[in-house]
C-alpha positions in Angstrom: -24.0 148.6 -102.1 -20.3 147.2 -100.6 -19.4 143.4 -101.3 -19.7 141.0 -98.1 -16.3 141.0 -97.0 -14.8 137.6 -97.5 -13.5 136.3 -94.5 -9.5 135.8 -94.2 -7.8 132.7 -96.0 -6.1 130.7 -93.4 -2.6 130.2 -94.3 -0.5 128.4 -92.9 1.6 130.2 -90.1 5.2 128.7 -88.9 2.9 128.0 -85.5 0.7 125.7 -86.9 3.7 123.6 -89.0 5.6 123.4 -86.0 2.7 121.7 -84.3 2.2 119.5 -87.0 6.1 118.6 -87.3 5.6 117.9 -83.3 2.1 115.6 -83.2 4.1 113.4 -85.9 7.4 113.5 -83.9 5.5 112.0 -80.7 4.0 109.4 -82.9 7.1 108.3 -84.5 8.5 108.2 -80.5 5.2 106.2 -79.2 5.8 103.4 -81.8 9.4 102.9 -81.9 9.4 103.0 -78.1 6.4 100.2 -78.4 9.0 98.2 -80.8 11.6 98.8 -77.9 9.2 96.7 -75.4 8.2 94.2 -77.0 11.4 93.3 -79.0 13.8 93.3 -76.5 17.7 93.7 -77.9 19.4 90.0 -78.0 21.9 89.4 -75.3 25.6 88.9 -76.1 26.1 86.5 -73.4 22.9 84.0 -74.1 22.4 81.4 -76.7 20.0 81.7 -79.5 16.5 80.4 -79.0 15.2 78.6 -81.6 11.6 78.7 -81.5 9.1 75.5 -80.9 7.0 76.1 -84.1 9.9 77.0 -86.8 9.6 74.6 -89.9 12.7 73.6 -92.0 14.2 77.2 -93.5 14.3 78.8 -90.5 10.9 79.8 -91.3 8.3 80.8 -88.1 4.4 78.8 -88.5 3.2 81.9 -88.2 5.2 83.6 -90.5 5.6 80.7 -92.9 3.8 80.3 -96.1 1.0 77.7 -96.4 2.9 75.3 -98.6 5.6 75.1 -96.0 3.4 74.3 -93.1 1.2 71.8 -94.8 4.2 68.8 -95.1 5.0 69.6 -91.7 1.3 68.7 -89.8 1.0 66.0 -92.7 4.1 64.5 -91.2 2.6 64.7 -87.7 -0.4 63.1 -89.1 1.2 60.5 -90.6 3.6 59.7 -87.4 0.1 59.8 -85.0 -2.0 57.3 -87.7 1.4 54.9 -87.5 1.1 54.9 -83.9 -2.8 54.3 -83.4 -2.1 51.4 -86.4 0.8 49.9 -84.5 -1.1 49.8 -81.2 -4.0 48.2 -82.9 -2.3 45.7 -84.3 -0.5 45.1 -81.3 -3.8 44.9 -79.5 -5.1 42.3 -81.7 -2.5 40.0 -81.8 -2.8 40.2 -77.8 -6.5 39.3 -78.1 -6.0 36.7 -80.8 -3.3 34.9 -77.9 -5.0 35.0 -75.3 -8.1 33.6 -77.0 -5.8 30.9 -78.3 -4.6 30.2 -74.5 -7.9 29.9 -72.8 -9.4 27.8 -76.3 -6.8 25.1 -75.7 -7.6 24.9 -72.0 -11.0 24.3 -72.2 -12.7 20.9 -73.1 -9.9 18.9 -73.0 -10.6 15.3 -73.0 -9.5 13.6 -70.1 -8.4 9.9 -69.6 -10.9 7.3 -68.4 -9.7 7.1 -64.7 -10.4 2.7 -65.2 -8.3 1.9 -67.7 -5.6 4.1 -66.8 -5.4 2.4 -63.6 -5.0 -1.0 -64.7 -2.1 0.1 -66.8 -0.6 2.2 -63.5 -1.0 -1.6 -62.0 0.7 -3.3 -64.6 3.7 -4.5 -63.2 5.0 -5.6 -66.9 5.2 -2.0 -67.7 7.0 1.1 -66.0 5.8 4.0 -66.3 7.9 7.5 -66.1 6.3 10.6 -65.9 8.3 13.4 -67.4 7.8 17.0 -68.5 8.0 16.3 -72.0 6.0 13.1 -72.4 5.1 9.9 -70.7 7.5 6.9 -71.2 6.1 3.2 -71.2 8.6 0.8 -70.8 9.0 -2.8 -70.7 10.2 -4.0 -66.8 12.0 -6.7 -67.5 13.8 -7.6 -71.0 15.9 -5.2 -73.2 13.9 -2.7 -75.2 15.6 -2.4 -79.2 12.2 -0.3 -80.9 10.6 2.9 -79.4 7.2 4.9 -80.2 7.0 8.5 -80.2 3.3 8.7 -79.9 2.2 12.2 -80.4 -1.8 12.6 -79.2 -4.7 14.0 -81.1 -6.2 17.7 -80.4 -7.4 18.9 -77.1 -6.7 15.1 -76.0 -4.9 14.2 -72.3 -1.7 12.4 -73.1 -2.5 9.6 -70.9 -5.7 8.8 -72.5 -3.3 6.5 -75.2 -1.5 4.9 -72.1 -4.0 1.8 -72.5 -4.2 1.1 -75.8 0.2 0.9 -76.1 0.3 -0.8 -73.1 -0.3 -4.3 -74.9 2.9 -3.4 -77.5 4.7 -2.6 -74.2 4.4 -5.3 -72.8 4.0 -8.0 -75.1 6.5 -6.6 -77.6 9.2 -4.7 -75.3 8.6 -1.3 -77.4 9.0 1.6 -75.5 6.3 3.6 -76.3 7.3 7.6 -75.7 3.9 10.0 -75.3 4.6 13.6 -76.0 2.8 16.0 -74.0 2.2 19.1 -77.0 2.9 22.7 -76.3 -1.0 23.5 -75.4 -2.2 20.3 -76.0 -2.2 21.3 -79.8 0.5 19.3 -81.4 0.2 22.0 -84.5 1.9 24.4 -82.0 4.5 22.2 -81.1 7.6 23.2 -82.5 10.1 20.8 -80.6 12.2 18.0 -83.0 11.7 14.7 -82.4 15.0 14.4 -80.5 13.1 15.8 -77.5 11.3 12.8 -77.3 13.7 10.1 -78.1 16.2 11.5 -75.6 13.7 10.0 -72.8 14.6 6.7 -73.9 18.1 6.3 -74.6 19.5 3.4 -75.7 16.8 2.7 -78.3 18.3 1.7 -81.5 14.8 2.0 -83.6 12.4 4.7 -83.4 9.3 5.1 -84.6 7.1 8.0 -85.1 3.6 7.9 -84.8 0.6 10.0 -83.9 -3.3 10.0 -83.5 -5.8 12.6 -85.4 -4.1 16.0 -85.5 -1.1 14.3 -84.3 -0.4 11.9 -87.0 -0.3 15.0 -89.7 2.4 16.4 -86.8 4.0 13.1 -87.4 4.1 13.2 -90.5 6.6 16.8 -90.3 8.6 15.0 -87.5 9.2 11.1 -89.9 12.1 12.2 -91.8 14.0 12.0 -88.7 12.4 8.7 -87.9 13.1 5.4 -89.2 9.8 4.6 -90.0 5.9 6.2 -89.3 2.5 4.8 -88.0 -0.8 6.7 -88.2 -3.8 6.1 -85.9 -7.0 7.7 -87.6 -5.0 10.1 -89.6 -3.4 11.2 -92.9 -0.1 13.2 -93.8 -0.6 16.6 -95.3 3.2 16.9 -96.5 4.2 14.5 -99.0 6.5 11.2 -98.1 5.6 9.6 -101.3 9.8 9.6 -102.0 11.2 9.5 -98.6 11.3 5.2 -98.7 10.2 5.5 -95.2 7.8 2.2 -93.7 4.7 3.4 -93.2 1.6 2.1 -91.7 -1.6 3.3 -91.8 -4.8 2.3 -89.2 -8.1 3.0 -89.8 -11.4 2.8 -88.5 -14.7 1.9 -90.7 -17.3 3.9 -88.1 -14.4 6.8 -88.3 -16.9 10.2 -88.2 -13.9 12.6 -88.0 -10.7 10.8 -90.1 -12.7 9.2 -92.2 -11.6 6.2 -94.2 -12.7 8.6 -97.3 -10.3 11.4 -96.4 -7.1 8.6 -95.6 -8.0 7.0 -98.9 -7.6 10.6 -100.5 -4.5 11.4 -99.0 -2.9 8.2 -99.9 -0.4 9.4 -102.6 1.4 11.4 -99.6 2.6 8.0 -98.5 5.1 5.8 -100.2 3.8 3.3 -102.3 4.5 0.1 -100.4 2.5 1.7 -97.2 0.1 -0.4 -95.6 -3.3 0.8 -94.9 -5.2 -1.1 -92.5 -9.0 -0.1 -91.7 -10.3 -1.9 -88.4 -14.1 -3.3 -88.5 -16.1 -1.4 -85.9 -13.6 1.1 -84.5 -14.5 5.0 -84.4 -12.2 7.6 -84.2 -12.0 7.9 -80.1 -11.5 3.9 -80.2 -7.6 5.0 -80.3 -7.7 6.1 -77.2 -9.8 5.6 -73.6 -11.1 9.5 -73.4 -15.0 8.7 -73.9 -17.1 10.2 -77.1 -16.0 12.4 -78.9 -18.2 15.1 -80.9 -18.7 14.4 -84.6 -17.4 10.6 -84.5 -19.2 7.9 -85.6 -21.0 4.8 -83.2 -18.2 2.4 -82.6 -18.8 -1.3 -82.1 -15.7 -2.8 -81.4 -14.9 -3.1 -77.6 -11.7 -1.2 -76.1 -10.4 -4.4 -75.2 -10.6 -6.1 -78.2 -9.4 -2.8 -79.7 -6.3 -3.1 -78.1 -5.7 -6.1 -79.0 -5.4 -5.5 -82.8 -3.6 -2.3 -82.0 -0.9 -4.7 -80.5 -0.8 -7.2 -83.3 -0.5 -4.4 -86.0 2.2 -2.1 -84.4 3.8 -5.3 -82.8 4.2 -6.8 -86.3 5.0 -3.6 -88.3 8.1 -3.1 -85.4 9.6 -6.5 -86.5 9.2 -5.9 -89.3 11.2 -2.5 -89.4 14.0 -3.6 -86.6 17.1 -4.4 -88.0 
């Protein structure tokens, strides 16, 4: 019985290499002429590009390795975080300033319209209103001794106009009442020499203040020839300075009381003179009305006045040459 024939091997004929040879030919042609599109040759006549996203090297960011990318977003994210903290901060200290502003404006303790009048109608006493403070002086006679009177927190400058007028004009003192930078003398940052330039011709100036702006007194008495403190006590130390000091007082003080003075008395030299008045509260230094947190004053704001005028009058003489 004949054997199946097997069918024919297929070899490979020179036909069938040549088509081989030419399907990888075209190939080869359709990817180096996609190369040629989308890489187009550099001109001779243009300047290098360097691209947007190329990190330090040279090296593309989408090309580049991940260790070189990394420090450069962790740059950006550093430079964005200093931004957002710097507008923050800038934003709070906006906040905190204008808080500041409208605080100082508000409650503001006005001047008792009465007593500020008869003072206006004094005609021993002249009264000149500048920007910087409020000058009482003596109409007739030759004033030697001033008073730079520097007022308590949140208090109208003229509210103290009454209670000086008796050294005015009883003891030709020219009484000088600064007018503080927000009505906070804390924030005042001016030298005394603001305030004594007012007055010229004063050979002996005193520096004084009421409350908050007796401690501000306190900063400005080196300059001074001598220091008076209505209701209040020094928070920088004078015990060396040799400078006269006098120190009033009030028993029904709520706010200054005469516990805190006493505890703040080895600020002051040791020949200072402490005074505390029978009766008198902590507004009693001025005509504004109550204050909040002071104690129930019984001394009358005339009679009030009246010592006023014998201490500082006395304590003047004592420190004019």
């Amino acid at each position: 019985m004949p054997r199946p024939s097997r069918p024919p091997s297929r070899a490979w004929s020179p036909s069938i290499r040549s088509s081989r040879r030419s399907s990888l030919s075209c190939a080869r042609d359709r990817q180096n002429y996609s190369r040629d599109v989308t890489t187009p040759p550099p001109s001779d006549d243009s300047a290098p590009v360097t691209p947007v996203d190329e990190v330090p090297g040279g090296t593309d960011l989408a090309e580049a390795a991940p260790g070189d990318v990394a420090p450069v977003r962790k740059r950006r994210r550093g430079v964005r975080i200093l931004w957002w903290t710097l507008g923050s901060i800038v934003v709070v200290l906006i906040a905190a300033v204008v808080g500041v502003l409208v605080w100082s404006q508000l409650g503001v303790m006005a001047a008792e319209p009465d007593p500020l009048a008869s003072v206006r109608a004094d005609p021993a006493i002249t009264i000149t209103d500048h920007p910087e403070g409020i000058v009482l002086a003596p109409a007739e006679g030759e004033s030697t001794v001033g008073l730079v009177y520097i007022p308590g927190a949140k208090v109208d400058p003229w509210a103290y106009a009454a209670k000086m007028s008796g050294v005015v004009a009883d003891d030709d003192i020219t009484v000088v009442i600064t007018k503080p930078w927000l009505n906070l003398a804390f924030f005042d940052l001016r030298p005394l020499s603001t305030f004594t330039s007012l007055a010229p011709g004063i050979d002996t100036w005193i520096v004084g203040g009421h409350s908050l702006g007796g401690v501000k007194a306190c900063q400005l008495a080196p300059d001074a020839d001598a220091l008076v403190l209505f209701a209040s006590y020094c928070a920088n130390d004078l015990s060396r300075s040799g400078l006269p000091v006098l120190s009033i007082a009030g028993s029904e003080d709520g706010l200054s009381t005469p516990e805190k003075i006493a505890d703040a008395r080895h600020l002051l030299p040791a020949d200072a003179q402490l005074i505390e008045i029978p009766g008198a509260g902590h507004a009693s230094f001025g005509n504004y009305g109550p204050q909040p947190g002071d104690g129930d004053p019984t001394i009358s704001d005339a009679e009030m006045t009246d010592v006023l005028t014998a201490l500082v009058g006395g304590f003047a003489t004592s420190v004019a040459p």
